[in-house]
BAMI-384202 format. One record per residue (C-alpha): residue number from 1; x, y, z. Coordinates in nm, 3 decimals, padded with zeros to 5 digits. Layout:
BEGIN
{num = NUM | x = X | y = Y | z = Z} $
...
//
This chain:
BEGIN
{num = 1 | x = 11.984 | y = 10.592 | z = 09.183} $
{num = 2 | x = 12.068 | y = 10.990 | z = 09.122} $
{num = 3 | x = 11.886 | y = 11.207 | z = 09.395} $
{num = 4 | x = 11.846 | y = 11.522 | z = 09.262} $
{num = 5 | x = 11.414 | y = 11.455 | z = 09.291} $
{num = 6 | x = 11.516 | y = 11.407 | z = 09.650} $
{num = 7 | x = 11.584 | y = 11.755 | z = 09.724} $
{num = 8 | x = 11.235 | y = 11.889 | z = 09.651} $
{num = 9 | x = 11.087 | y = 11.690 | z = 09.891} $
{num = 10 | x = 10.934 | y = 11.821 | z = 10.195} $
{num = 11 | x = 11.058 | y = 11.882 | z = 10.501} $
{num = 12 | x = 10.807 | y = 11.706 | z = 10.792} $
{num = 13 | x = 10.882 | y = 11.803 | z = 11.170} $
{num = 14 | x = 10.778 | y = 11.586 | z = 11.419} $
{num = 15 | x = 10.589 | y = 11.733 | z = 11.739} $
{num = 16 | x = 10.417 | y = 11.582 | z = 12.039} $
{num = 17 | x = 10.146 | y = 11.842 | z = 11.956} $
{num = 18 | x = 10.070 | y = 11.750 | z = 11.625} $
{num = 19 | x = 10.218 | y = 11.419 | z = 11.521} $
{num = 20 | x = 10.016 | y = 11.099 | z = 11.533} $
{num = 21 | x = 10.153 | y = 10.734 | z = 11.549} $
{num = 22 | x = 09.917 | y = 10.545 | z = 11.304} $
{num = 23 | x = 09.913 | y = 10.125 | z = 11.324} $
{num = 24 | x = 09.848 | y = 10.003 | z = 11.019} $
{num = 25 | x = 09.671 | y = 09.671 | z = 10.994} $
{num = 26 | x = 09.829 | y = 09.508 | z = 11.276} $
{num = 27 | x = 09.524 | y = 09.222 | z = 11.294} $
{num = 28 | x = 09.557 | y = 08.879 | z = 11.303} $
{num = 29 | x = 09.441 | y = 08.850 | z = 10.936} $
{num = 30 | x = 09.785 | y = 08.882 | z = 10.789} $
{num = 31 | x = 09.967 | y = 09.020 | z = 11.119} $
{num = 32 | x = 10.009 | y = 08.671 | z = 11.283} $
{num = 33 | x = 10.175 | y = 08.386 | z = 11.188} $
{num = 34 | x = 09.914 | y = 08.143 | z = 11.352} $
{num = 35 | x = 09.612 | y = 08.294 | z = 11.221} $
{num = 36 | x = 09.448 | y = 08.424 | z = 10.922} $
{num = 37 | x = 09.685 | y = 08.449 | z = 10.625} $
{num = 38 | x = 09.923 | y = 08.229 | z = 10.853} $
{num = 39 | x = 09.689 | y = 07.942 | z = 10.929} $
{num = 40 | x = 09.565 | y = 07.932 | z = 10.550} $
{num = 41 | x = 09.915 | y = 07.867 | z = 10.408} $
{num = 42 | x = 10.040 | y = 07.643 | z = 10.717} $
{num = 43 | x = 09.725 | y = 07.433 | z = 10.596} $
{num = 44 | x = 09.874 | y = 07.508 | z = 10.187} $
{num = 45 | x = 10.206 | y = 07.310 | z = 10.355} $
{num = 46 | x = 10.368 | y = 07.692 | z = 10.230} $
{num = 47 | x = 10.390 | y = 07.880 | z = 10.539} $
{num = 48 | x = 10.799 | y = 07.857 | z = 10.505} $
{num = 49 | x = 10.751 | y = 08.102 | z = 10.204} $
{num = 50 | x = 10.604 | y = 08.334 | z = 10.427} $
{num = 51 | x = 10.844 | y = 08.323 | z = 10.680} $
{num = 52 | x = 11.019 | y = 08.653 | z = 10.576} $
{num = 53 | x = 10.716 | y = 08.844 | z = 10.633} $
{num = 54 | x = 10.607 | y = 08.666 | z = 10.972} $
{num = 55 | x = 11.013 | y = 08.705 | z = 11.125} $
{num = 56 | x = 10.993 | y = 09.059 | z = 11.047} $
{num = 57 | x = 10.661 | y = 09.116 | z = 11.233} $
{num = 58 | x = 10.768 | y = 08.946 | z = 11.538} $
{num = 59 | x = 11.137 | y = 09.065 | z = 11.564} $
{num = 60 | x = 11.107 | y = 09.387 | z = 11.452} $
{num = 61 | x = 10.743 | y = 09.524 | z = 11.404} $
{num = 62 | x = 10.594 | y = 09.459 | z = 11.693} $
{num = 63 | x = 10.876 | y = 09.531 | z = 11.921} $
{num = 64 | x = 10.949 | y = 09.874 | z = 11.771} $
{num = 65 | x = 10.577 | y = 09.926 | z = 11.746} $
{num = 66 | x = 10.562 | y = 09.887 | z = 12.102} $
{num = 67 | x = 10.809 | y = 10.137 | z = 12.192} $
{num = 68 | x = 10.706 | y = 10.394 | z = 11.972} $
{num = 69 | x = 10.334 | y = 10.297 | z = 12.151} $
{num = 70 | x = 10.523 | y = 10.355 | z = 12.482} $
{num = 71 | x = 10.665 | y = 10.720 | z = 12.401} $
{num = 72 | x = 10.385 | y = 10.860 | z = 12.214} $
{num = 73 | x = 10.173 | y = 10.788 | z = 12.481} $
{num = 74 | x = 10.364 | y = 10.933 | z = 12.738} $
{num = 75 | x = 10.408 | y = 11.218 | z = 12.504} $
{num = 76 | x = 10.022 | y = 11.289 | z = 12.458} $
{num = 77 | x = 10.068 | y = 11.256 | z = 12.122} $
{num = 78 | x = 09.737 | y = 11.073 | z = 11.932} $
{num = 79 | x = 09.801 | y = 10.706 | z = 11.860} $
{num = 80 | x = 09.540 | y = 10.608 | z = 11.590} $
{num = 81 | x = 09.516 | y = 10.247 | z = 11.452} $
{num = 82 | x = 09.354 | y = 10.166 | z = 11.104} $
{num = 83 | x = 09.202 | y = 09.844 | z = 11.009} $
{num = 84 | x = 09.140 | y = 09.626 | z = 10.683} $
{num = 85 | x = 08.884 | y = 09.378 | z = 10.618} $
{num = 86 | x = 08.552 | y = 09.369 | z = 10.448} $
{num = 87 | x = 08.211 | y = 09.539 | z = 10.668} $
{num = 88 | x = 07.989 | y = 09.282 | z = 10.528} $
{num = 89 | x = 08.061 | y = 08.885 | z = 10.608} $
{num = 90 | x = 07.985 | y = 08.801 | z = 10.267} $
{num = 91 | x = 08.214 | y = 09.030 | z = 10.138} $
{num = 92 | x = 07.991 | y = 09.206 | z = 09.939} $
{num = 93 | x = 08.179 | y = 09.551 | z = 09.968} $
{num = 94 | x = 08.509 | y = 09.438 | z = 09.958} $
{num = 95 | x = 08.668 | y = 09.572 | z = 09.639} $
{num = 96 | x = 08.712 | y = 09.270 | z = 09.328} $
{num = 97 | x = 09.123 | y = 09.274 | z = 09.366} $
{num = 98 | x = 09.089 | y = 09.266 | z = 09.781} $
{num = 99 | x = 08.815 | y = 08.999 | z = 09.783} $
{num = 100 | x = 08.989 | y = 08.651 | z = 09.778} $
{num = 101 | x = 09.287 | y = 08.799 | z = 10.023} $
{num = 102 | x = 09.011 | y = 08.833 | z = 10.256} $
{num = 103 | x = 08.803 | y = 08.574 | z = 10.207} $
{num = 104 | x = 09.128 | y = 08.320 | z = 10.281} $
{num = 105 | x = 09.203 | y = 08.556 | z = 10.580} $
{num = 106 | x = 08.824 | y = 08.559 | z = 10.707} $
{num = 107 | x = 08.885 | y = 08.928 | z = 10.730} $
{num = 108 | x = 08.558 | y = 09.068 | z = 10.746} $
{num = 109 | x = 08.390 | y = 09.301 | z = 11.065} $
{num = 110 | x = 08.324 | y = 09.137 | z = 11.374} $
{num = 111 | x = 08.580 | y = 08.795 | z = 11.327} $
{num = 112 | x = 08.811 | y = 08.738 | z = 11.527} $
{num = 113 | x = 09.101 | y = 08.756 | z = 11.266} $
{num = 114 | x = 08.975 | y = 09.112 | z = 11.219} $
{num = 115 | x = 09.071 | y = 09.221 | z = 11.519} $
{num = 116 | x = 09.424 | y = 09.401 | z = 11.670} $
{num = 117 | x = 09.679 | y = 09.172 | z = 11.809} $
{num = 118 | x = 09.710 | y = 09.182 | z = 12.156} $
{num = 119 | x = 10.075 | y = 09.258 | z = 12.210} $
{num = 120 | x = 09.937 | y = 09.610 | z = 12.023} $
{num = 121 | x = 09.628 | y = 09.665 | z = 12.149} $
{num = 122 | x = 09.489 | y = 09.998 | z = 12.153} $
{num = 123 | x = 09.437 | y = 10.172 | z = 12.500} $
{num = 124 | x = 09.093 | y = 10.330 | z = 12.605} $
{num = 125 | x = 08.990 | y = 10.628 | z = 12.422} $
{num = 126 | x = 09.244 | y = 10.546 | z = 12.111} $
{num = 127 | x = 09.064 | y = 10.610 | z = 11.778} $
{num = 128 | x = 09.026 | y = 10.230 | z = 11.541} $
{num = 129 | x = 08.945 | y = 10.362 | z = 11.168} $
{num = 130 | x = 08.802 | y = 10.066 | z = 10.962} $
{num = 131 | x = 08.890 | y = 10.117 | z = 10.603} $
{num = 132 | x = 08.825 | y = 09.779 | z = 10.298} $
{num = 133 | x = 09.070 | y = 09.934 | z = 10.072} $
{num = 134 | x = 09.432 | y = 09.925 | z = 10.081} $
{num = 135 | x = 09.445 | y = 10.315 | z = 10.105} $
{num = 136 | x = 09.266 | y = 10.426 | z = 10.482} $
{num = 137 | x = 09.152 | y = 10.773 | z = 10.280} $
{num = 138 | x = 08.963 | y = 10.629 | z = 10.003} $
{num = 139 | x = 08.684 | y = 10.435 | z = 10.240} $
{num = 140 | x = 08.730 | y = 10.568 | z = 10.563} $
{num = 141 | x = 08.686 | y = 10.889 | z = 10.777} $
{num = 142 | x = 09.082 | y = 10.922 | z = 10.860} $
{num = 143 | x = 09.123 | y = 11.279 | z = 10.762} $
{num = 144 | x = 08.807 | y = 11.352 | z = 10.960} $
{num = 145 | x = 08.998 | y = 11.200 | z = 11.262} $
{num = 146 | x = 09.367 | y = 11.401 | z = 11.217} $
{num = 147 | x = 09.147 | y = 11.703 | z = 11.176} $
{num = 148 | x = 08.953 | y = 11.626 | z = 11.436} $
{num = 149 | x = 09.269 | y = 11.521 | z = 11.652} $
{num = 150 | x = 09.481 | y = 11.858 | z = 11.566} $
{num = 151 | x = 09.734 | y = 11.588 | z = 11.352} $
{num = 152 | x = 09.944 | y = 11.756 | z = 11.128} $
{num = 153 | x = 10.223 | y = 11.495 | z = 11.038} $
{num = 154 | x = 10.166 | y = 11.117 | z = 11.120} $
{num = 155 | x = 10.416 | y = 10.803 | z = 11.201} $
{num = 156 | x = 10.304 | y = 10.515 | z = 11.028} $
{num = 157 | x = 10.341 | y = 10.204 | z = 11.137} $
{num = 158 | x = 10.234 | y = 09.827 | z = 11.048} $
{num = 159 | x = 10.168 | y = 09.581 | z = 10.718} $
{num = 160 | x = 10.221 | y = 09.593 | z = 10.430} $
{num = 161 | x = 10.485 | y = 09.913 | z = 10.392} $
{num = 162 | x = 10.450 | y = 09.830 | z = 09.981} $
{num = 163 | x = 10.026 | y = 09.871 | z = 09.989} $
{num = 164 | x = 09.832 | y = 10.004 | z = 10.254} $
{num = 165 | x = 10.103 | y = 10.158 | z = 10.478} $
{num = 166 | x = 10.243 | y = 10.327 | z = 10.166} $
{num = 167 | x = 09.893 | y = 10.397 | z = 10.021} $
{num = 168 | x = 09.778 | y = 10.551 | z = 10.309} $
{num = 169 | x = 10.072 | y = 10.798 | z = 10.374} $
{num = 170 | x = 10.087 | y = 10.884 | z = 10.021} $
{num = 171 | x = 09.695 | y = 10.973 | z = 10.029} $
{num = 172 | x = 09.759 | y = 11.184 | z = 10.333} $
{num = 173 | x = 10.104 | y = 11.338 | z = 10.136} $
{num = 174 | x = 09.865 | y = 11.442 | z = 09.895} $
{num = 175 | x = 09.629 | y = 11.557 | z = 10.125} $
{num = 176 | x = 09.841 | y = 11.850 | z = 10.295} $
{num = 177 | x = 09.950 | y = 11.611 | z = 10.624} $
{num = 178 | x = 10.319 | y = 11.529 | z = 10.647} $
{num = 179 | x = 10.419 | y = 11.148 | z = 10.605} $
{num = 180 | x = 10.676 | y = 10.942 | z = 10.781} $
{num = 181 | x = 10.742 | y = 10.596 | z = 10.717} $
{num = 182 | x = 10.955 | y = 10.438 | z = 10.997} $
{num = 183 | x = 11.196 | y = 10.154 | z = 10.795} $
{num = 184 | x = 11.208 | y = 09.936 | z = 11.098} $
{num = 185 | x = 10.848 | y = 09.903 | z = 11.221} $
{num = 186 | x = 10.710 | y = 09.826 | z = 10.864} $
{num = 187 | x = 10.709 | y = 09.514 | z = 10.669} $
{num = 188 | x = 10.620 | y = 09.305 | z = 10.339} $
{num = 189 | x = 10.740 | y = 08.967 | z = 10.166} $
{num = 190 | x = 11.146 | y = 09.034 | z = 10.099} $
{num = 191 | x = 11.415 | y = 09.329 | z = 10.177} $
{num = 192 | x = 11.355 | y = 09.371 | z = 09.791} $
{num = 193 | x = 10.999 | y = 09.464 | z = 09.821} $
{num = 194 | x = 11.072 | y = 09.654 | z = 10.171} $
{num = 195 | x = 11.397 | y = 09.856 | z = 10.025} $
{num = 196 | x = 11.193 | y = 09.986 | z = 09.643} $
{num = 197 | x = 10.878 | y = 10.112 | z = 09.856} $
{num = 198 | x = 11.059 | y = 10.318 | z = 10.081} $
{num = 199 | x = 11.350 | y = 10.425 | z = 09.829} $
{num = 200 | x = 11.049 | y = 10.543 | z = 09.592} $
{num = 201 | x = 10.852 | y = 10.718 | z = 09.896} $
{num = 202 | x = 11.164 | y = 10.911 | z = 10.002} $
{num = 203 | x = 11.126 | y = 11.098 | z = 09.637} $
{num = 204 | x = 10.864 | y = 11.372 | z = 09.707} $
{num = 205 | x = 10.629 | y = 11.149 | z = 09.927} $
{num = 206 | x = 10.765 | y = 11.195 | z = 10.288} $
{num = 207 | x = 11.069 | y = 11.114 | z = 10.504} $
{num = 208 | x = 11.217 | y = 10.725 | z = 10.671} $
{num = 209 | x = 11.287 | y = 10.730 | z = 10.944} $
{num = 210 | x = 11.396 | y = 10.440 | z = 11.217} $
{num = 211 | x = 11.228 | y = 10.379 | z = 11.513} $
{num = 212 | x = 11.517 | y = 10.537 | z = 11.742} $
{num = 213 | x = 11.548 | y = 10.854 | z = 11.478} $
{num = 214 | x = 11.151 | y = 10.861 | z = 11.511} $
{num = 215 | x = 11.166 | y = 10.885 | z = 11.900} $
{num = 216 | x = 11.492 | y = 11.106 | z = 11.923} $
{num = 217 | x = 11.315 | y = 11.381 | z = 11.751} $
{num = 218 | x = 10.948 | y = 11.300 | z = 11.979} $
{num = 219 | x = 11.155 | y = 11.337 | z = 12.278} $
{num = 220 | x = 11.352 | y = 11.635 | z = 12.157} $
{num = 221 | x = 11.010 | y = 11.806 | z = 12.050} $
{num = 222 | x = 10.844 | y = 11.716 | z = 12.388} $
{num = 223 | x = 11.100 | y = 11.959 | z = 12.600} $
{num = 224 | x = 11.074 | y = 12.231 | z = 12.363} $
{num = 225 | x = 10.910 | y = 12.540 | z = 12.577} $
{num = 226 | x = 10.534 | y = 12.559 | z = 12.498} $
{num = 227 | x = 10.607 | y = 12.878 | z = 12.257} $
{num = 228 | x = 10.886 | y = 12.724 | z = 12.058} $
//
């Protein structure tokens, strides 16, 4: 594919004073291979087809999640996790398209598959913004949070890179806060899927990063004098 879009797109710093790490949907709804989304198609007999999307989130996902958890930390930087899942147990709220998804993943408030899986769990003090759509800006208080937090540019992190990590950093994109995507700490169904979402993001959306490139330039910003 020609770049010349990819020229126009923004430049986005990263700085401990200003960037945020953001989980996205790291719950044991569809983040878990033994629960949720994973139990429902083990009991289908079609958990193999899913196995793509599981091996990704334990070799790579959580791993690289971790480290980047690990350095912002350290860093100071904010670490924010978003959630999706309906508010209501009947799933009254949840939009029409989102409904069945969580009605198989009993992903509603207060169940157990709703919450953050424990190898990522967030630390004292670490903002959780519950959103029921696929985008965290269009049913949650997000923006209120960066603003809130001083975040100028956020990391994002989690499932599914091709909906509501993608969603989300696009919404903030269009809200004035730089997006970065980090390649190996995202995930969805096939390399396909994974490779499109991030190629298409690249064009005017934001920057990809890895997780390395991410925490080379945290590091690098961290030991920059205080008036730099």
């Amino acid at each position: 594919m020609s770049d010349y879009i990819n020229q126009f797109t923004r430049p986005v710093p990263i700085a401990a004073d200003h960037t945020a790490l953001v989980v996205i949907d790291m719950q044991y709804a569809s983040g878990s291979r033994s629960h949720g989304l994973g139990a429902h198609l083990a009991k289908q007999g079609t958990l193999a087809e899913a196995d793509y999307r599981f091996s990704r989130i334990e070799k790579l996902i959580i791993p690289n999640t971790q480290k980047l958890l690990t350095a912002f930390r350290a860093a100071k930087a904010p670490v924010i996790y978003v959630t999706v899942g309906a508010r209501n147990a009947d799933l009254s709220d949840a939009p029409a398209h989102l409904r069945s998804f969580f009605e198989v993943c009993n992903n509603h408030a207060g169940s157990f598959e709703n919450g953050i899986v424990a190898e990522l769990a967030p630390m004292p003090g670490e903002p959780i913004v519950a959103k029921n759509t696929m985008g965290a800006f269009a049913s949650s208080d997000l923006g209120a949070v960066f603003d809130r937090l001083g975040v100028k540019t956020a990391v994002y992190v989690g499932v599914s890179t091709n909906n509501c990590v993608d969603t989300t950093a696009r919404e903030a994109a269009d809200r004035n806060y730089g997006s970065i995507l980090v390649s190996d700490a995202t995930g969805t169904c096939s390399d396909r899927m994974q490779e499109v979402t991030l190629e298409s993001f690249r064009r005017l959306w934001g920057r990809v990063l890895t997780t390395d490139e991410v925490l080379g330039e945290l590091q690098a910003s961290a030991r920059q004098p205080a008036h730099a």
